[in-house]
C-alpha positions in Angstrom: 113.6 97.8 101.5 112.0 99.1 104.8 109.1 97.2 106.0 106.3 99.3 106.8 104.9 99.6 110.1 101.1 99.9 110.9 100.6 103.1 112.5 99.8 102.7 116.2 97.0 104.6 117.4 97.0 106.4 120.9 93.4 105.0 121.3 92.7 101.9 120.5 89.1 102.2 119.5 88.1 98.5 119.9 89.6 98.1 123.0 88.1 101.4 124.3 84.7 100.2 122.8 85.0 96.8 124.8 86.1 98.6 127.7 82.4 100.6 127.7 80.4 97.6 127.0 82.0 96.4 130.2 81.5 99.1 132.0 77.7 99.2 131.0 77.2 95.8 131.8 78.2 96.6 135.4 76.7 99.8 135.4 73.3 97.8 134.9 74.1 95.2 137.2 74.8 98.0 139.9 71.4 99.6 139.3 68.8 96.2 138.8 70.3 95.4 142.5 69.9 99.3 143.7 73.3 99.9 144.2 75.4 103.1 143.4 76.8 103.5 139.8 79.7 102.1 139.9 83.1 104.3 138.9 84.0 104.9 135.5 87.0 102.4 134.4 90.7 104.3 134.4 91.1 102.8 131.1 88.2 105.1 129.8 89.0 107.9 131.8 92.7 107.9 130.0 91.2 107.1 126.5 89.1 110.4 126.8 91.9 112.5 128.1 94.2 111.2 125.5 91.4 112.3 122.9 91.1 115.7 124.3 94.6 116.1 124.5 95.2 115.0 121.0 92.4 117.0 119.5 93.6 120.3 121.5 97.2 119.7 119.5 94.8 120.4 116.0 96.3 124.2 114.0 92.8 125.3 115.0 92.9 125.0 119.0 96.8 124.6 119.1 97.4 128.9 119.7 94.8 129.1 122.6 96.7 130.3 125.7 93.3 128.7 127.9 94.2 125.2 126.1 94.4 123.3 129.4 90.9 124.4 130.2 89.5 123.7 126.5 91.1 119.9 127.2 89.3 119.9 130.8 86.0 120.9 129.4 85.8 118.2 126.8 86.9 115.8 129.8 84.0 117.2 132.1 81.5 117.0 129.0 82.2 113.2 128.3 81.9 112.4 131.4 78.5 114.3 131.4 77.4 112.6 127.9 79.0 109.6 129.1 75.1 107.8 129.5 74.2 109.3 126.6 76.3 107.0 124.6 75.5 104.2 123.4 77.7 101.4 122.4 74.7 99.3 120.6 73.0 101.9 118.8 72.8 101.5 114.6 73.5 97.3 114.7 70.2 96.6 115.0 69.1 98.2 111.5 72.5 97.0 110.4 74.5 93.9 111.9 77.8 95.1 109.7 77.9 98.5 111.7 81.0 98.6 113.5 80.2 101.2 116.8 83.0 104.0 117.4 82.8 105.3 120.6 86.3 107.5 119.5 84.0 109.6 117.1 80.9 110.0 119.5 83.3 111.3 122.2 85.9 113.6 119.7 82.6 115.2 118.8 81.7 116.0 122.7 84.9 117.5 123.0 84.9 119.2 120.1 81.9 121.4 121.0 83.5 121.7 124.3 86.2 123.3 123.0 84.0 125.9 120.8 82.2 126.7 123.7 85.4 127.4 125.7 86.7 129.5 122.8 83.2 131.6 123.0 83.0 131.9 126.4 87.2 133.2 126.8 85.9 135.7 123.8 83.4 136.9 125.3 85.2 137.6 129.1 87.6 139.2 126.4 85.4 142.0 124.8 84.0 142.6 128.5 87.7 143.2 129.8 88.1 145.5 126.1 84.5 147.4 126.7 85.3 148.0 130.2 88.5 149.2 129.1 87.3 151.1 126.6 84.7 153.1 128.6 87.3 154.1 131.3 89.7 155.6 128.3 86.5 157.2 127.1 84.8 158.7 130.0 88.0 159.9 131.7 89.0 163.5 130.7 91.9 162.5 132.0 94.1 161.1 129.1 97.0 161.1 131.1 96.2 157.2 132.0 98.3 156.3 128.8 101.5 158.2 129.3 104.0 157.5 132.0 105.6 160.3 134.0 107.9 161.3 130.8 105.2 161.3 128.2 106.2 157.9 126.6 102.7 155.7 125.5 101.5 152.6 127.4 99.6 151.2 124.9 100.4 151.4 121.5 98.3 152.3 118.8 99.0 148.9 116.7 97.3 147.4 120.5 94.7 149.8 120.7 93.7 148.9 117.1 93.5 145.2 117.3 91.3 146.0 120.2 89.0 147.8 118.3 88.8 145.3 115.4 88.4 142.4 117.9 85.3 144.6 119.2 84.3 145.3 116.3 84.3 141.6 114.6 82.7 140.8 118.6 80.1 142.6 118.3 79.2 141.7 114.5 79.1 137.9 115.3 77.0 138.2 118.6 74.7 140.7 116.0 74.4 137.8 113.7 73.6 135.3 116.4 71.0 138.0 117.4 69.5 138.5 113.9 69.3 134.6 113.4 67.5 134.1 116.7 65.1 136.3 115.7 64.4 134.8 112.2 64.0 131.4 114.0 61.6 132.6 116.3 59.5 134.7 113.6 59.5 131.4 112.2 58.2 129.5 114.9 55.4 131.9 115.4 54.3 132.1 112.0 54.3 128.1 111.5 52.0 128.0 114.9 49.9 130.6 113.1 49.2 128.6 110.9 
């Protein structure tokens, strides 16, 4: 009979809890004696790339050709959040609460990536529209065909164009319509 191993984690949470406490202890040293915030640890630093690296390796963000620049965003937002953490926060309602820094920051990166996603989507439908209004406001339709009349751009491409638009253009609609409703909202509770 095998013996079964604990799985190792690629971030230790404990230690990379420990290793902010430090941090924050010099980080308040630094400033009561008016010096400059101190750098933050390499052991940190690596703990949130591993993180974002980990997390970008998920089905969901895995296809992304931009994936490199999702994993640099969720480092950049940590270390933007980084103050906003903090490693004592819920023990003093509950002394049994157990911090974990690995969730706080997985979350940070996580919105990171969704607003890397949105933002690449939306440069996308710019390149499509701009596209899209050449093709349309050029008589000439000769753009597509080569010298011996063979297509370009196939249809199939052209169509998943057009439904990318398409969905585009619902979502931001949507976001539009919901916006709206929130601000209705707003101006009828101040109304009243």
């Amino acid at each position: 009979m095998t013996e079964k191993r604990k799985p190792i984690h690629y971030v230790n949470n404990r230690e990379f809890y420990l290793d902010i406490v430090a941090y924050r202890k010099k980080l308040k040293d630094a400033r009561d004696a008016g010096k400059e915030d101190p750098r933050i640890p390499d052991s940190i630093g690596l703990a949130i790339w591993k993180i974002a690296e980990k997390l970008s390796t998920k089905p969901c963000f895995v296809g992304y050709s931009f994936r490199e620049e999702m994993v640099a965003d969720g480092v950049e937002n940590c270390i933007l959040y980084f103050k906003d953490y903090d490693p004592d926060w819920g023990q003093e309602k509950n002394p049994d609460y157990v911090p974990n820094p690995f969730a706080y920051f997985t979350q940070v990166i996580y919105y990171a990536f969704l607003r890397r996603i949105n933002k690449e989507e939306k440069n996308r439908y710019i390149i499509y529209k701009n596209f899209q209004e050449v093709m349309c406001n050029n008589s000439d339709m000769n753009l597509l065909v080569d010298g011996e009349d063979n297509h370009l751009m196939s249809t199939q491409l052209y169509d998943n164009i057009n439904v990318f638009m398409g969905r585009f253009e619902e979502k931001e609609e949507k976001k539009k319509q919901k916006r709206k409703a929130v601000k209705e909202g707003l101006n009828k509770f101040i109304e009243d």
